[in-house]
Steps between C-alpha positions, in 0.01 A plus 500: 500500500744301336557168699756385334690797588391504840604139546838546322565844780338306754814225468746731417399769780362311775590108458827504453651744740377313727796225418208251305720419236445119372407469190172261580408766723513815280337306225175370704469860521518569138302277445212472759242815403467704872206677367289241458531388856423874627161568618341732158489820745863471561647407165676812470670446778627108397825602461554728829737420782169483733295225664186524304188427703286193443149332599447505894746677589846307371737644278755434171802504573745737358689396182871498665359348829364214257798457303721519760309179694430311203917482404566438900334160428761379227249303295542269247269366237465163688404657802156459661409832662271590805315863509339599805275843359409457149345878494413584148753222385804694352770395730342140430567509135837669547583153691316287257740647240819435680416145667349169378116523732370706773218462712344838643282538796324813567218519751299790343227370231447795347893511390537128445253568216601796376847300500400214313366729211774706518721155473313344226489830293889509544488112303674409919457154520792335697282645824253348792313754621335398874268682724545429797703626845840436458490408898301237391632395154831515639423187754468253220808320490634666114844589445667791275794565371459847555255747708386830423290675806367820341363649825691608856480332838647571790728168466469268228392129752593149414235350318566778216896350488338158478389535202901522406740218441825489565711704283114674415484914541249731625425861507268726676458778699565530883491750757252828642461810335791708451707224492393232317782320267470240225671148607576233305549148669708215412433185641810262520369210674165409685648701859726738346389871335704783377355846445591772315351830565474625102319895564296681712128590323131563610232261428158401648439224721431185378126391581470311836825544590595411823647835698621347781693170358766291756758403255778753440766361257 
């Protein structure tokens, strides 16, 4: 295969139809090699509009679904970034190219490893990488300028829009299967939210998420 090919179609067949159009955006994924993030067995498949499955059950996301989330966040180069699901750190270095620092928690050890060498291999080094529950990580006081939840819930609770200041975004994933939509949250002071439903997608539950949560924005 050629990947530079496949990257270039990839952008031109996938990425952009889907309205990802800044120019930060499209060139993180120039630049950022998707094949070297893909588990070996699936390398083929890098490029392919599919979730590609991971370690213990959790997933890649698809290229568009990716693109689409990282541009919803708006990020600048001075912008400190929080990741909730490193996975086999792609989407991480797609925001590490785009935004000044970002701190990624992922609760599985065997892909915060494989992330870190797939990070360091990449020459990523604007990055934290944290294992840890991001239930618990979450409670520590830290602010963001921007928050990027790669796995559903049923409702995205509070203590994940704490970690937002005002004026601060953040995107995940909301709902039950069929309908589950991407959201993106804007928080304009400390008792007022806005959010924006951005597309309805399909992803797997977050680890530990609560099913049942009280607070419905």
């Amino acid at each position: 295969m050629d990947y530079e090919i496949a990257r270039a179609n990839m952008i031109e067949q996938q990425i952009r139809p889907w309205n990802v159009l800044a120019i930060q955006t499209l060139n993180a994924l120039g630049e950022i090699r998707r094949e070297d993030f893909v588990p070996k067995d699936y390398q083929e498949l890098a490029f392919a509009d599919i979730q590609i499955p991971l370690a213990n059950g959790e997933v890649m996301l698809e290229p568009k679904l990716s693109a689409r989330m990282l541009e919803s966040l708006s990020l600048e180069k001075s912008h400190r970034v929080l990741e909730i699901g490193t996975g086999t750190g792609y989407l991480t270095a797609l925001l590490a190219t785009v935004s000044g620092h970002v701190t990624s928690v992922e609760i599985d050890p065997q892909l915060h490893q494989q992330a870190k060498l797939n990070l360091a291999m990449a020459g990523i080094e604007n990055i934290e990488l944290v294992l840890d529950d991001c239930h618990n990580f979450c409670h520590q006081g830290y602010q963001y300028d921007a928050v990027l939840i790669s796995g559903s819930m049923p409702v995205i609770p509070p203590f994940f829009l704490d970690q937002i200041p005002e004026g601060a975004l953040l995107v995940g994933i909301e709902g039950n299967d069929p309908a589950m939509q991407v959201v993106r949250y804007t928080k304009s002071s400390s008792l007022s939210l806005s959010k924006v439903s951005l597309l309805e997608t399909s992803v797997r539950r977050l680890r530990n998420v609560d099913e049942t949560p009280e607070f419905q924005f």
